[in-house]
Each structure stands twice: as C-alpha cells, then as structure tokens.
Short mmCIF file of the C-alpha atoms (twelve columns), coordinates in Angstrom:
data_MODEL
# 
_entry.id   MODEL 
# 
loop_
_atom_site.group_PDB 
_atom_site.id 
_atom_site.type_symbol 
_atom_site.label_atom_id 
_atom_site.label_alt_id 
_atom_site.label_comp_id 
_atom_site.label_asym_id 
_atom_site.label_seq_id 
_atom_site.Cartn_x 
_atom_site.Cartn_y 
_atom_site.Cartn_z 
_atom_site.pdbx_PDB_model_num 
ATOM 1  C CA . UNK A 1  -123.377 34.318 18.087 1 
ATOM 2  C CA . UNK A 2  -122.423 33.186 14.404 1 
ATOM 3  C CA . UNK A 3  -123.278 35.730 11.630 1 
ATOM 4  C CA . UNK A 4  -123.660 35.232 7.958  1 
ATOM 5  C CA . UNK A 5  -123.569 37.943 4.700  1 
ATOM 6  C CA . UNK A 6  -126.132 37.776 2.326  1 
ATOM 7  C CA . UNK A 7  -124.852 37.462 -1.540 1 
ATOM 8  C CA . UNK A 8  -125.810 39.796 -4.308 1 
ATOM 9  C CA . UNK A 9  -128.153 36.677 -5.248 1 
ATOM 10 C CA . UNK A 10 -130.032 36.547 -2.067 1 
ATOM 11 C CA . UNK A 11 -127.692 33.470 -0.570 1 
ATOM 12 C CA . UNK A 12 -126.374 33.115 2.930  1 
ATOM 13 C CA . UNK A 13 -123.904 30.423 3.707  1 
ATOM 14 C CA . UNK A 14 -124.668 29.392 6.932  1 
ATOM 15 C CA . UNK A 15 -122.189 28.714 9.857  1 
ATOM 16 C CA . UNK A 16 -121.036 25.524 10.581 1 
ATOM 17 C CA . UNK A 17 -122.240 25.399 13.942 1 
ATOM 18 C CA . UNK A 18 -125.854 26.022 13.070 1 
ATOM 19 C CA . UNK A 19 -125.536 23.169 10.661 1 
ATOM 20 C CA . UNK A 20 -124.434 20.966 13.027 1 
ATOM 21 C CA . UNK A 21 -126.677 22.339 15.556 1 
ATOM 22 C CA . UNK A 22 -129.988 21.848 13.456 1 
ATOM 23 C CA . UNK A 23 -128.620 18.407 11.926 1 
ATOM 24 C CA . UNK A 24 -129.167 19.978 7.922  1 
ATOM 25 C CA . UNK A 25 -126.896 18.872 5.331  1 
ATOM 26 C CA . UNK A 26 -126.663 19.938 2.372  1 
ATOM 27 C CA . UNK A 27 -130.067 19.330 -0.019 1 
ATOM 28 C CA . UNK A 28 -131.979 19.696 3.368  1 
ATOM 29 C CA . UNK A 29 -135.088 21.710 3.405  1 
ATOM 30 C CA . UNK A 30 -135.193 24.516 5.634  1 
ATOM 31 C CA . UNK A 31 -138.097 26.678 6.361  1 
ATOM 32 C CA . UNK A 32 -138.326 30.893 7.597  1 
ATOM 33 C CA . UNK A 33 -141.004 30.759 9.888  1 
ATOM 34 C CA . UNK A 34 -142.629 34.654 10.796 1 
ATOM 35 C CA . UNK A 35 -143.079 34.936 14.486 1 
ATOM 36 C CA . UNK A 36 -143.256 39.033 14.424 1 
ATOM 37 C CA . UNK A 37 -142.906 41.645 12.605 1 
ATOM 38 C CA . UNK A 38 -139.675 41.793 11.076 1 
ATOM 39 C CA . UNK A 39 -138.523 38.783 12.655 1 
ATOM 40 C CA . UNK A 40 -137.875 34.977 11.572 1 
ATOM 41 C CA . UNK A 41 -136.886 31.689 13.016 1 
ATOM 42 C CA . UNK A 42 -134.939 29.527 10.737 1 
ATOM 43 C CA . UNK A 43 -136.257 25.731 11.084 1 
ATOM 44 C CA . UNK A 44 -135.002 22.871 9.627  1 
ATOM 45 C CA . UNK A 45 -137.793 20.834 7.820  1 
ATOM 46 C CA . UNK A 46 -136.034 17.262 7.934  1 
ATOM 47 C CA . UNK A 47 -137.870 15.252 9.314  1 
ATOM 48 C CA . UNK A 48 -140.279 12.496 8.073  1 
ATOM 49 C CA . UNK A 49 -144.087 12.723 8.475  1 
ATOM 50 C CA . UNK A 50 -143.549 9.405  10.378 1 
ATOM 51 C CA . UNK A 51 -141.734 11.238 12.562 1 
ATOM 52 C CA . UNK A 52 -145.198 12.761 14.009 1 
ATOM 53 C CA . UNK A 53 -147.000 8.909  14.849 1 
ATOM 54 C CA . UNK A 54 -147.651 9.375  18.771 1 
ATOM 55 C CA . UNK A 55 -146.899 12.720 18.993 1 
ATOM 56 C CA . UNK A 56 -150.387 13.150 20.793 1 
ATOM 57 C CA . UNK A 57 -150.996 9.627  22.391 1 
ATOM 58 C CA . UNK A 58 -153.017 7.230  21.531 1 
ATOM 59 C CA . UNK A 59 -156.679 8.123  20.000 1 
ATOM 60 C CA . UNK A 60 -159.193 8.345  22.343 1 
ATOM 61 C CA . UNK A 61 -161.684 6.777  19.914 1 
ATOM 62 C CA . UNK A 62 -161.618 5.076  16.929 1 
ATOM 63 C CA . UNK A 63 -163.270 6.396  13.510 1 
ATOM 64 C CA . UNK A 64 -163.753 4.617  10.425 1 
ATOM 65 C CA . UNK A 65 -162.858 5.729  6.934  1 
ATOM 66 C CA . UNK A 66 -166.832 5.697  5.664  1 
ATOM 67 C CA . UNK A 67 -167.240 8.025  9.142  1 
ATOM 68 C CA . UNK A 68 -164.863 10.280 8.103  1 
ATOM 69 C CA . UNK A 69 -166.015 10.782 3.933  1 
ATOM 70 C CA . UNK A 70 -169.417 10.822 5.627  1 
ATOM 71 C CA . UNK A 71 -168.204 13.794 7.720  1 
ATOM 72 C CA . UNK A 72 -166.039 15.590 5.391  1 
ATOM 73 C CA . UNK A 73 -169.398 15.528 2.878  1 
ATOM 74 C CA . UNK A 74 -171.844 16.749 5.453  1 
ATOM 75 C CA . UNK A 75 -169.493 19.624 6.152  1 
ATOM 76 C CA . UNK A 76 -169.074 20.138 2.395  1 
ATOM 77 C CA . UNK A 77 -172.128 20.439 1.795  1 
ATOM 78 C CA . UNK A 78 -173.323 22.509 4.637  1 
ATOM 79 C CA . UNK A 79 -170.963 25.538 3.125  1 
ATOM 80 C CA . UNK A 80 -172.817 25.841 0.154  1 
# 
C-alpha cells in the first residue's frame, strides 16, 4: 500500500507507483470522485473526449441536427 503526507498547504506528493499506475504526469488533471461518506477515489482525468467515440456501439438510429434543436425547444418550452 503506498501512503502520502499532506503539506501544511493542502499538497500530497503522490507515490511513484500510483503515477505510473494511473499513467499522470505531471500537469495532468486528476479528479476526487465521492463514492461514500468520508471516502474518495482518486481518478485520473487524461483522457480525450475522443477517447469516448464507440464506447456504446453504434447508434441504433440516426437523428438530425434540426430533430434535435426541435427537441431540445419543445422540452424548453414545456418547463415553463
């Protein structure tokens, strides 16, 4: 288990095996994600938003861009 000490500034310096582990470098983004009370998992955020193409298959159907500002308008104005 690797352990780290937090600074009088709120900084941890973290092991060199969970760098290497989560791929993060430095000037990565890393994010504290809540999963319980009083606990956290510590994710890296490095990945590109392309990185998500496919990650559901391919669409089942098709939907145009004047579908979907037609949809997002009925919906908008159905909550006033």
């Amino acid at each position: 288990m690797s352990t780290a000490t937090l600074t009088s500034k709120g900084q941890i310096t973290i092991p060199v095996d969970v760098r290497n582990a989560l791929k993060v470098d430095a000037g990565d983004r890393v994010e504290f994600v809540q999963i319980a009370p009083d606990r956290y998992e510590f994710v890296a955020a490095t990945k590109d938003v392309s990185a998500l193409k496919g990650m559901f298959g391919p669409a089942k159907k098709s939907v145009s861009l004047e579908d979907m500002q037609a949809a997002i308008a009925q919906r908008g104005a159905a909550a006033r």
